[in-house]
C-alpha positions as CSV (number, residue, x, y, z in Angstrom):
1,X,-16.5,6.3,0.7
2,X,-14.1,8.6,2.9
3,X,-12.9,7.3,6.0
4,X,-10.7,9.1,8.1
5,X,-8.1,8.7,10.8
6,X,-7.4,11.9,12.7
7,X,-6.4,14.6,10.1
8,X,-5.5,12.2,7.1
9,X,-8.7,11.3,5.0
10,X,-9.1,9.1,2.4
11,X,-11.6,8.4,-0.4
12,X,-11.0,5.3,-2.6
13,X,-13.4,3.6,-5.7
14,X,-13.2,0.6,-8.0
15,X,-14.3,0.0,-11.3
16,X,-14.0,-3.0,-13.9
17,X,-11.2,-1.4,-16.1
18,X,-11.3,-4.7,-18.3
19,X,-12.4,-8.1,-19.0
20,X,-9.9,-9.5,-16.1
21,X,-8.8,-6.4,-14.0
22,X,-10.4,-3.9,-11.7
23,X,-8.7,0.0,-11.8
24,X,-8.5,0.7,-7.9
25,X,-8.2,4.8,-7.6
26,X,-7.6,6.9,-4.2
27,X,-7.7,10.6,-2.7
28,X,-5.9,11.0,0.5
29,X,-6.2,14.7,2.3
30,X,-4.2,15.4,4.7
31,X,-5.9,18.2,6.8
32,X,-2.8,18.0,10.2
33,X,0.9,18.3,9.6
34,X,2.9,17.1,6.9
35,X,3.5,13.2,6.6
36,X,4.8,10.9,4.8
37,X,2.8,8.5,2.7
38,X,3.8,4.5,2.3
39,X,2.3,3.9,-0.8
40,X,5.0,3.3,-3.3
41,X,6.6,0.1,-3.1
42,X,9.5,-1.4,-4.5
43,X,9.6,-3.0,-7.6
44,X,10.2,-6.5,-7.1
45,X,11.1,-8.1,-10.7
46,X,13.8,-5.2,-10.3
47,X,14.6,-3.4,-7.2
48,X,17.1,-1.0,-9.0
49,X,14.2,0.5,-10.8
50,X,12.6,2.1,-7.3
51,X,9.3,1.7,-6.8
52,X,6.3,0.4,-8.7
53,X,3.1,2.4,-8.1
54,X,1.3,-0.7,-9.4
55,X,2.8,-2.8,-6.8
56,X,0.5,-3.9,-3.7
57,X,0.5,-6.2,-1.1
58,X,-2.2,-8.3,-0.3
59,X,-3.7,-10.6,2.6
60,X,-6.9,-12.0,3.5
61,X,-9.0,-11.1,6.8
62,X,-12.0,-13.0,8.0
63,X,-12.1,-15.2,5.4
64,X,-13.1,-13.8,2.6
65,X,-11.9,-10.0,2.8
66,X,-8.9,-9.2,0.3
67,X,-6.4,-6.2,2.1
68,X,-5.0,-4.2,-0.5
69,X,-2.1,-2.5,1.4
70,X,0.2,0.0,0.3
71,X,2.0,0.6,3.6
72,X,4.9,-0.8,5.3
73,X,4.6,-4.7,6.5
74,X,6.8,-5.0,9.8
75,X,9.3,-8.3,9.8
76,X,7.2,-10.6,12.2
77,X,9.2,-11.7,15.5
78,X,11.1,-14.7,15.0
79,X,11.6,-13.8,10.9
80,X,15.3,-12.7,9.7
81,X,15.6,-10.7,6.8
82,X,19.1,-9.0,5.4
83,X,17.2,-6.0,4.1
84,X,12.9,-5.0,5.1
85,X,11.2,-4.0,2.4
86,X,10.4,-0.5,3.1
87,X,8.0,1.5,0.7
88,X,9.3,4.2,-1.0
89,X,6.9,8.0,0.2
90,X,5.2,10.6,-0.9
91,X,5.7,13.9,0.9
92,X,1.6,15.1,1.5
93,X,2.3,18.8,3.1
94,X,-0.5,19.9,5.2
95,X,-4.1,20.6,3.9
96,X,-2.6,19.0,0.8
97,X,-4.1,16.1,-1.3
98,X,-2.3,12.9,-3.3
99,X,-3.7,10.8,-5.2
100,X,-2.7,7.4,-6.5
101,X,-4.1,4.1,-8.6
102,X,-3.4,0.8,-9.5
103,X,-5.3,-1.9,-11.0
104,X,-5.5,-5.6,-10.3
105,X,-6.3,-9.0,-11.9
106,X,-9.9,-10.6,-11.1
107,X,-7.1,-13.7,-9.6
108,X,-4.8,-11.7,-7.7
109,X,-1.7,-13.0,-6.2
110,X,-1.3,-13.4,-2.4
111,X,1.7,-10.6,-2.2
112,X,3.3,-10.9,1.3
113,X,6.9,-10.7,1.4
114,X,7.8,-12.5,4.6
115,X,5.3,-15.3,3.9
116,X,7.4,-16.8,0.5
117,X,5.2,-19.9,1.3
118,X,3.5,-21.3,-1.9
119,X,0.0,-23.1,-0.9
120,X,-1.5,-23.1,-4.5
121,X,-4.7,-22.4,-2.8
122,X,-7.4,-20.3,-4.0
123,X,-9.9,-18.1,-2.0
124,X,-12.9,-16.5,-3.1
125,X,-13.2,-13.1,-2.3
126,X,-16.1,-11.1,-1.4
127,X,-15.2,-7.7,0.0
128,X,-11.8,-5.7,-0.6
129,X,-10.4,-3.2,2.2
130,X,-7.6,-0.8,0.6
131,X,-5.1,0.0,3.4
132,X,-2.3,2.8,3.2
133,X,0.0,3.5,5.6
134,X,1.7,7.0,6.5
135,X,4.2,8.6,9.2
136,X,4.3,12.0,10.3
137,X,6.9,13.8,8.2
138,X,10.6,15.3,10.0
139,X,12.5,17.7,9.2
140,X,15.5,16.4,6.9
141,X,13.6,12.9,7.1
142,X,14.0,10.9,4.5
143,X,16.4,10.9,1.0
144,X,15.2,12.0,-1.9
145,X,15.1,9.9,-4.5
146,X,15.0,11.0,-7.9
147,X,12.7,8.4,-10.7
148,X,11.1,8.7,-14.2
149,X,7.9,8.9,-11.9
150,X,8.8,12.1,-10.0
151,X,10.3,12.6,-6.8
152,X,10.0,10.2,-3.7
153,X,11.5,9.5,-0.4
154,X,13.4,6.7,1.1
155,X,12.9,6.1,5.1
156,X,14.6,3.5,7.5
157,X,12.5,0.8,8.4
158,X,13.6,1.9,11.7
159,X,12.1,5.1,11.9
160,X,9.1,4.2,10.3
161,X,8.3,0.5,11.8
162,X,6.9,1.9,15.2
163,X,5.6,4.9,13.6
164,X,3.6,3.8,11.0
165,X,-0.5,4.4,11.0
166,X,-3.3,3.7,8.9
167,X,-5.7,4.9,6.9
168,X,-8.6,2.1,5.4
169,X,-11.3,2.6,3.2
170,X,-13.7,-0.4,2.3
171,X,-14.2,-0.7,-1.7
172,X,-17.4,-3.3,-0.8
173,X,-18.2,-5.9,-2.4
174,X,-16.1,-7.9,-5.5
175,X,-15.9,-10.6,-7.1
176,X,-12.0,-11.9,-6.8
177,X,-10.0,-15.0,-6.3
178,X,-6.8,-14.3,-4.4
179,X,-4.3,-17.2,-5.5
180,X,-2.2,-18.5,-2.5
């Protein structure tokens, strides 16, 4: 399915890639000016090591409807935090395409990292939504950061927290727990 928001487009598909994980695979086109694509975060058994293209967070809305996000999650009013965690992005020039994939455990972990709170819950889940967040790209925005994975870009949370839009594309239906 594509779904589009203004000029950036994206198409997204899962497929069981095992006996417990689904492979979760994405096209985003960006037909407007350049941006800056949210989509790698950092790695958090090592945050020295950049980011971790396998990394996502994840939420639940209405229910029973897992978010997959690869975006930015702003620090909610009244939290402190020393450091946000802000993605590391991809540079999409304009009529330009990325693409990106992860895969995920049939019992996915509730990955939110302003909510440490442990509820040893367990939700079914029904539907999945995958979420990716962007910014329009500035001249000299950004530092270049140089990985084993190629080239990405590290933004302040302050230039991107206000910024930041979305592009969502329903996978339909699954068959997931989502561990709280």
């Amino acid at each position: 399915m594509t779904v589009t928001d203004g000029s950036v487009a994206i198409e997204g598909r899962v497929e069981k890639s095992g006996p417990q994980t689904l492979r979760i695979q994405y096209r985003l086109q960006n037909s407007g000016p350049a941006i800056f694509v949210l989509d790698q975060i950092l790695n958090r058994a090592d945050g020295r090591l950049g980011p971790d293209p396998k990394r996502i967070y994840t939420f639940v809305v209405d229910g029973s409807e897992l978010v997959l996000l690869k975006g930015l999650v702003p620090v909610p009013e009244g939290v402190q935090v020393e450091f946000p965690e802000v993605p590391y992005a991809r540079l999409v020039e304009a009529n330009a395409t990325l693409a990106g994939e992860f895969e995920i455990p049939t019992v996915v972990l509730y990955d939110n990292p302003y909510d440490p709170d442990v509820r040893n819950e367990v939700v079914a889940i029904k539907r999945a939504l995958l979420r990716v967040g962007f910014v329009p790209a500035v001249a000299g925005g950004g530092q270049v950061v140089q990985t084993s994975l190629g080239d990405f870009y590290r933004l302040r949370y302050r230039d991107v927290v206000d910024r930041q839009r979305f592009v969502d594309c329903p996978l339909g239906a699954v068959e997931l727990q989502l561990r709280l």
